[in-house]
N, C-alpha and C positions, 0 to 999 in steps of 0.2 A: 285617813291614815294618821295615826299621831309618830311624835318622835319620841324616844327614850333615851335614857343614861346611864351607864355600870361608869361609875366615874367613884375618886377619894372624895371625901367631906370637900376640901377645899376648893377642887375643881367644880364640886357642886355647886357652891354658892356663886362662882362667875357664870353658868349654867342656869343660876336661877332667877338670878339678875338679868341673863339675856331672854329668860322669857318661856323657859322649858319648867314645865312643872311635874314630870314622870321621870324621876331620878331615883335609880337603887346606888346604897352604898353599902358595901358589907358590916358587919359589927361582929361582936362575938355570939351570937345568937343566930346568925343568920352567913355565911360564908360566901364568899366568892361564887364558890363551883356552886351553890344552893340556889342562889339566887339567878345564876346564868340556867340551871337546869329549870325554874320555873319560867323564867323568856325564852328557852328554847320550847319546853311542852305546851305554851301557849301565844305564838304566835299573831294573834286577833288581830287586826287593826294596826299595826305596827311597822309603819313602812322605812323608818329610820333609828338605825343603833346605834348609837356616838358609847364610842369606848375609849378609856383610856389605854394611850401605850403599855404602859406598866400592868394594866390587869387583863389585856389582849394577850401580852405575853405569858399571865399565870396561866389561863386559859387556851393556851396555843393551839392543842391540838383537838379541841374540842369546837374552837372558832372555825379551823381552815375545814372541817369537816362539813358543818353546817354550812359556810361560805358556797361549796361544792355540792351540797344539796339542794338549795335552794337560793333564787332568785330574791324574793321579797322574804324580810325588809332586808334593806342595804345597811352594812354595817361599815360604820366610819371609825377609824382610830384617830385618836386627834391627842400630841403633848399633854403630862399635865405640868403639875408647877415646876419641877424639873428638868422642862423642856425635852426637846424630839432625841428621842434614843438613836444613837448610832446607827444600828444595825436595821433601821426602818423601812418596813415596806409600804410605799404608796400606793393603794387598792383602790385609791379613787382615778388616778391615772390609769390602771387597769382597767377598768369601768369605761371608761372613755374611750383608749383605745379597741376597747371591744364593740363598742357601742359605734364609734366614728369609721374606725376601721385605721387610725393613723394615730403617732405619737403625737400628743399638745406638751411643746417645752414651754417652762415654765418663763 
């Protein structure tokens, strides 16, 4: 199973540094929604989705859809340079308590 990234340029490059080499970032050739419909229509091998807050939320309701579909791969939101949005939901806590069966506070 590998991991992937819809992350900005810049988050990319901390990203590539940590050792992840399957990073899309939009451009004007290739769009947000294009490139999440190409990871969404193929799946393969793909056990982890690290997404930005910011493009989790351009994507919203086309994530919580797929989220609700299927199990694998797990998709993580994680801050970018502008750090954790207000309004944030933690899905990995979710995971856990569904998995554990009990809240883990932080």
């Amino acid at each position: 199973m590998k991991i992937i990234a819809l992350c900005d340029p810049d988050t990319a490059i901390g990203l590539r540094l940590a050792g992840l080499d399957t990073i899309y970032t939009p451009t004007k050739e290739r769009s947000l929604r294009q490139i999440w419909n190409d990871i969404e229509d193929n799946p393969k091998d793909i056990g982890l989705i690290i997404v930005t807050e910011s493009y989790a939320e351009e994507i919203g309701k086309q994530l919580k859809d797929y989220r609700l579909r299927t199990v694998l791969p797990i998709i993580i939101e994680i801050p970018d340079k502008t750090g954790r949005k207000k309004d944030h939901v933690d899905y990995v806590s979710h995971l856990i308590k569904k998995a554990v069966g009990m809240n883990i506070n932080k």
